[in-house]
Kinemage of the C-alpha trace (Angstrom):
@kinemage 1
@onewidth
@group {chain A} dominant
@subgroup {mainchain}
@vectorlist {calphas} color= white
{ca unk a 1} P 0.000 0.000 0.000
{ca unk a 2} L 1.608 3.385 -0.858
{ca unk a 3} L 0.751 6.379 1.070
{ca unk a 4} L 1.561 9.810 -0.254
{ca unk a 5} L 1.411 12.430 2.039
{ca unk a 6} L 2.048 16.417 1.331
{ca unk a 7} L 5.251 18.215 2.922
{ca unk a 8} L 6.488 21.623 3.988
{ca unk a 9} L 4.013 24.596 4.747
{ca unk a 10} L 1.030 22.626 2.481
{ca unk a 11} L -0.752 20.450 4.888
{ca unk a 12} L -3.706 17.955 2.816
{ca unk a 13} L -7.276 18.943 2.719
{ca unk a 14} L -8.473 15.660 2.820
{ca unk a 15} L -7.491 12.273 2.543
{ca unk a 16} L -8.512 10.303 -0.716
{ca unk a 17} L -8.104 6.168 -1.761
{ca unk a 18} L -7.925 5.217 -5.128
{ca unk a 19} L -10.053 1.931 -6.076
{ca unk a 20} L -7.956 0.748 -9.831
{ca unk a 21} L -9.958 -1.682 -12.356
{ca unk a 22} L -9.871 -5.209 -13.538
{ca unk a 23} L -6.649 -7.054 -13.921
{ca unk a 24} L -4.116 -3.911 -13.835
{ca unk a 25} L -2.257 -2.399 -11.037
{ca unk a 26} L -2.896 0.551 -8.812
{ca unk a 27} L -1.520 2.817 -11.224
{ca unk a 28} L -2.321 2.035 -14.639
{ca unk a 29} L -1.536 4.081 -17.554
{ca unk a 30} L -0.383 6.983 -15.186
{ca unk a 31} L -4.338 7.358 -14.584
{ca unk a 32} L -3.872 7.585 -10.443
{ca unk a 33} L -0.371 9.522 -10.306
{ca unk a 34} L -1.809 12.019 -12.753
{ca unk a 35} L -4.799 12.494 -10.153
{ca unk a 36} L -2.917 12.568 -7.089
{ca unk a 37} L -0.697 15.067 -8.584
{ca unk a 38} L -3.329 17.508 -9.310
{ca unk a 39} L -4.763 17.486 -6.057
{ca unk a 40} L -3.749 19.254 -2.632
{ca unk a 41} L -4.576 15.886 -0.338
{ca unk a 42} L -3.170 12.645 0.836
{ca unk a 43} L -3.535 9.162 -1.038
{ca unk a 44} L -3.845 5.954 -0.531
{ca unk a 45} L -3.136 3.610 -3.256
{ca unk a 46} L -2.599 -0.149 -3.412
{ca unk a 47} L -2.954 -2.953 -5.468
{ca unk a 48} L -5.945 -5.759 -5.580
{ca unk a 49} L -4.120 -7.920 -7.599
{ca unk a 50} L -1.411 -10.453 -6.913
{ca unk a 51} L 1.549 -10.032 -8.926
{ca unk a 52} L 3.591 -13.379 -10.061
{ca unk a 53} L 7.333 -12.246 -9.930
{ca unk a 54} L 8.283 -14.771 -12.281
{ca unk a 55} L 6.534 -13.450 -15.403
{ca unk a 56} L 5.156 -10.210 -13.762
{ca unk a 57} L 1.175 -11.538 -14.722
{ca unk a 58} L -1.482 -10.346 -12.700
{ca unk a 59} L -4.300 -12.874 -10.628
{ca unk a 60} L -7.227 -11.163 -9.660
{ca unk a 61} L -9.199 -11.979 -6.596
{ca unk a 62} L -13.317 -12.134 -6.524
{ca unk a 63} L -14.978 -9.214 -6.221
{ca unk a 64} L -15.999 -9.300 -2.197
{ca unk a 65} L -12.408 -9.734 -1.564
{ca unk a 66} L -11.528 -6.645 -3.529
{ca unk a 67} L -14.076 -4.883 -1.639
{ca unk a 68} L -12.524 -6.378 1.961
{ca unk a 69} L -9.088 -5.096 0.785
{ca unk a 70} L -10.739 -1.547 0.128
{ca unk a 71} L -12.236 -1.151 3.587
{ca unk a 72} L -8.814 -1.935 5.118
{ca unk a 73} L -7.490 0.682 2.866
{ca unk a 74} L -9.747 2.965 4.304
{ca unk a 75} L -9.205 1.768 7.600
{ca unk a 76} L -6.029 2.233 7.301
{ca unk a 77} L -6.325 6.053 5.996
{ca unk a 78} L -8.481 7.374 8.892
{ca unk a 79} L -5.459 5.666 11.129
{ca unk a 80} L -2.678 7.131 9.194
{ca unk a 81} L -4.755 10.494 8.943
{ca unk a 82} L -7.274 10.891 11.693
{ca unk a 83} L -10.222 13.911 11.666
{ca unk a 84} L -9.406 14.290 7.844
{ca unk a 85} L -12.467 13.751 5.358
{ca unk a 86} L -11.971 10.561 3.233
{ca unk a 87} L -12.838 10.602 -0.334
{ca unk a 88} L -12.822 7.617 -3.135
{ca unk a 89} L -11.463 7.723 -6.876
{ca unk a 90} L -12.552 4.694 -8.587
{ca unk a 91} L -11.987 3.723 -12.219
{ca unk a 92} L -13.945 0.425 -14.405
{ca unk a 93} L -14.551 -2.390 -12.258
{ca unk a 94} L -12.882 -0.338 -9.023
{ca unk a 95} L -15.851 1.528 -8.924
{ca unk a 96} L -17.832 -1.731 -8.844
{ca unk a 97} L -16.307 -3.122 -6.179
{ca unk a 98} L -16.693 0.482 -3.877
{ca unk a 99} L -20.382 0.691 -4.785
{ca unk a 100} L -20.562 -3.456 -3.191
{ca unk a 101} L -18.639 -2.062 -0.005
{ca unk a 102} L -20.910 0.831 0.173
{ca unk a 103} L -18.108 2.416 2.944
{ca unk a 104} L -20.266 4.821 5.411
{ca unk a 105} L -18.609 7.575 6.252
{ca unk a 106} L -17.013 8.820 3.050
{ca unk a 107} L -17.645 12.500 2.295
{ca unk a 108} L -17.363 12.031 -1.761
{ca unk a 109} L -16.621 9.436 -4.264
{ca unk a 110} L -15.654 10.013 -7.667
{ca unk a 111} L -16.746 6.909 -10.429
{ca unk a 112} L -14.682 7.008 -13.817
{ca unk a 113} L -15.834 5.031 -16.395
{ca unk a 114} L -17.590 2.589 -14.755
{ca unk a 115} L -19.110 -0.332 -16.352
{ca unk a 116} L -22.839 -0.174 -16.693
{ca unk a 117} L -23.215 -4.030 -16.188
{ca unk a 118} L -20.831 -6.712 -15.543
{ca unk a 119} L -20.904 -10.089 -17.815
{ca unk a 120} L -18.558 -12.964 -18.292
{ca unk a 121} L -19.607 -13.010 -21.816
{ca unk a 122} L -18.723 -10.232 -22.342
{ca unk a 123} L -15.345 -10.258 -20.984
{ca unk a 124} L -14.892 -13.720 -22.989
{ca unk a 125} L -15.618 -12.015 -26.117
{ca unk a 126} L -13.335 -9.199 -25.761
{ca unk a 127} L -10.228 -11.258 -24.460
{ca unk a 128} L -10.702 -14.800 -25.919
{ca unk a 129} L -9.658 -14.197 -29.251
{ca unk a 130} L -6.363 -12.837 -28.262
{ca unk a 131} L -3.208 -15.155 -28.962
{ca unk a 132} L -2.343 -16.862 -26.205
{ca unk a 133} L -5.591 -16.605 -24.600
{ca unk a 134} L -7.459 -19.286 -22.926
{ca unk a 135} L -10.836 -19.264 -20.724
{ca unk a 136} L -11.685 -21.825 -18.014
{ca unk a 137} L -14.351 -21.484 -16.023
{ca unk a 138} L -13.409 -24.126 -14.038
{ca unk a 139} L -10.006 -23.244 -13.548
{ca unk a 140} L -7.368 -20.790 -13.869
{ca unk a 141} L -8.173 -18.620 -17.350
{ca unk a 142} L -5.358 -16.638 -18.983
{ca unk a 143} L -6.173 -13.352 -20.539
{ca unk a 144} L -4.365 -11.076 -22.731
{ca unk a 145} L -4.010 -7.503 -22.186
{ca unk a 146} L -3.767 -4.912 -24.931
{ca unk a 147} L -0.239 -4.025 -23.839
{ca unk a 148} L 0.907 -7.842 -24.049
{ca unk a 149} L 0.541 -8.447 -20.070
{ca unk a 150} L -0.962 -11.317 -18.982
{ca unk a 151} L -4.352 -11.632 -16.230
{ca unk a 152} L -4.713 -14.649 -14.771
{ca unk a 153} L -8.470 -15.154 -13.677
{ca unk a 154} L -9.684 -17.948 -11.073
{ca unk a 155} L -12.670 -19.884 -11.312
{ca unk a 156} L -13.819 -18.006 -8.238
{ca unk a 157} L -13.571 -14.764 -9.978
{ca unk a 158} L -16.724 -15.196 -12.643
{ca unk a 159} L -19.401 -15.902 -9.859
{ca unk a 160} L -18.415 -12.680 -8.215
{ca unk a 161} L -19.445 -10.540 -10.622
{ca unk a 162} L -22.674 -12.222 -11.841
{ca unk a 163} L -25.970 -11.160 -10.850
{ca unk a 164} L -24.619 -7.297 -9.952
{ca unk a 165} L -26.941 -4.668 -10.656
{ca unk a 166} L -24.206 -1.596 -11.217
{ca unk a 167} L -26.536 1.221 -11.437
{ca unk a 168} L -28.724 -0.319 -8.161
{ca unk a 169} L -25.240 -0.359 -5.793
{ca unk a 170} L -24.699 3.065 -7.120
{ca unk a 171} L -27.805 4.481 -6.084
{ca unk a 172} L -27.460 2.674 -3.159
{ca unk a 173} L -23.969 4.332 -2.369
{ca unk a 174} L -25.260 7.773 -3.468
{ca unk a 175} L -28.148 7.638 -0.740
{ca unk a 176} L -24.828 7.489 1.779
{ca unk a 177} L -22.421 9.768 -0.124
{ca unk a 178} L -22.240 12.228 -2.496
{ca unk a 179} L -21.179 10.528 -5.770
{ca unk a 180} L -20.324 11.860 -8.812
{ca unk a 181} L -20.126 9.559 -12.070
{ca unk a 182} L -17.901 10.251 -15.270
{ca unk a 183} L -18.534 8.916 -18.157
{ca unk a 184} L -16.550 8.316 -20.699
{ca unk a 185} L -18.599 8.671 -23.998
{ca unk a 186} L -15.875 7.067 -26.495
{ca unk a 187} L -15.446 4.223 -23.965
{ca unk a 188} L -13.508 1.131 -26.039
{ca unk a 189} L -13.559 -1.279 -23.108
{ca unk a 190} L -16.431 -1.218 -21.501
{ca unk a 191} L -18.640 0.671 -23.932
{ca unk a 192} L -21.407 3.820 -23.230
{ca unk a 193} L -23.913 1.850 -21.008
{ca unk a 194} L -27.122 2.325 -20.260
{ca unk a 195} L -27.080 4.615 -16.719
{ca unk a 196} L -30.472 6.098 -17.198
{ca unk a 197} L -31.356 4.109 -13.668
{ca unk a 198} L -29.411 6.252 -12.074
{ca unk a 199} L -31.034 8.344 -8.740
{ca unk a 200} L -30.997 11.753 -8.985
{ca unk a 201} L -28.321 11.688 -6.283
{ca unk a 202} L -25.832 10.868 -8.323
{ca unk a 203} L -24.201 13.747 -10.360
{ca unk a 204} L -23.512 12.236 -13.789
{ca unk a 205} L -20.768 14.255 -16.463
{ca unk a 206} L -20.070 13.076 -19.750
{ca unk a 207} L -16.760 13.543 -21.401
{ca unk a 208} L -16.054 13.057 -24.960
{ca unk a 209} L -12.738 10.687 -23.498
{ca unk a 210} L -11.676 7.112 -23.865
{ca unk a 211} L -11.745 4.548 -21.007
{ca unk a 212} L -8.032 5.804 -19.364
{ca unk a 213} L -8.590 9.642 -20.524
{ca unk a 214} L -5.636 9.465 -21.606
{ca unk a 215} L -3.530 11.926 -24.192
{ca unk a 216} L -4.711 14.913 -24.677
{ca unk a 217} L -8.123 13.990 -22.576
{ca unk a 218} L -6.061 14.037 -19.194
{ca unk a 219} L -6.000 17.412 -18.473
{ca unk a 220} L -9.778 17.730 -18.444
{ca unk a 221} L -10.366 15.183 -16.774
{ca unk a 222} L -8.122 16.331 -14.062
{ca unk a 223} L -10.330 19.394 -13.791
{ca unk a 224} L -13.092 17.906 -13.619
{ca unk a 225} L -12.094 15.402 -10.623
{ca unk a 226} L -10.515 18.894 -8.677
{ca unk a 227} L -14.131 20.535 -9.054
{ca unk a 228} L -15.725 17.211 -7.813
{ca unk a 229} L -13.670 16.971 -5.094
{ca unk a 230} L -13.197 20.767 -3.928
């Protein structure tokens, strides 16, 4: 777990953990360390995955377990910072697994590009075809990342995420928190969605980005995280 505290006369407005997606690590594609960066608080980042030092692949761990290694980074926040607000940044499937936890106490959460529904099918289709690709769902599936990495997915792993109704935990978590959802309209991994079930609670902003905002889309979306969060 890495915890990045703010030195000299600058003391941190508020404390916030950073909930990373499916089958990367806490700081994928610069997304996190862009975010932290641009923002006068604390973080908390870590890592759901377990890493395999041999070939540096990735094995993910069921959803609930995700969400148990979330609240003990948030435990461990309040400890490390006590009396400062706590706030979430969640990207894809991270912000899946904080809407299932459903923390109380957090003052804001920020979702970015969240998938609108989870589906093994799905995720079969867009990894299977891949050389050097191969689903189990019995045992231990291999999947291919764009950038050549490797996930390694359990058989525990695809009952986890069936049967989750994404917009439902987020209204759920907004009736708690404030919550603010981005969404990425040119999303290539998880596609546009369908969050018209979405409470009223929940403050939903569109940006014409891809799923990382990356490039030139950073900057915005930097922005628009410091405005959620101020």
């Amino acid at each position: 777990m890495t915890l990045r505290s703010l030195r000299g006369s600058c003391e941190p407005e508020s404390v916030v953990v950073f909930s990373h997606g499916f089958g990367v690590g806490k700081d994928a594609r610069g997304l996190f360390a862009d975010i932290a960066g641009a923002l006068p608080v604390a973080t908390v980042m870590f890592d759901y995955n377990e890493v395999d030092p041999g070939d540096g692949s990735l094995t993910v761990a069921p959803l609930d377990t995700q969400a148990r290694k979330l609240g003990q980074a948030i435990a461990a926040a309040r400890a490390q910072y006590p009396g400062l607000p706590v706030d979430l940044v969640c990207h894809s499937q991270g912000c899946v697994v904080a809407a299932i936890l459903r923390p109380a106490g957090v003052r804001r959460a920020v979702f970015l590009a969240p998938p609108a529904t989870l589906s093994a099918q799905r995720m079969k289709r867009q990894f299977g075809g891949r050389p050097g690709s191969r689903i189990s769902m019995d045992g231990v599936s291999l999947l291919r990342r764009s950038d050549g990495t490797f996930t390694k997915v359990p058989a525990t792993y695809w009952p986890s995420i069936q049967n989750r109704n994404v917009p439902q935990l987020c209204n759920d978590f907004a009736a708690i928190t404030d919550l603010v959802v981005v969404i990425a309209a040119m999303d290539e991994v998880v596609g546009a969605g369908d969050f018209s079930r979405l409470s009223p609670d929940v403050r939903v902003i569109q940006l014409p980005a891809r799923h990382n905002f990356d490039g030139a889309e950073r900057p915005e979306l930097l922005r628009v995280v410091r405005e959620a969060l101020a």
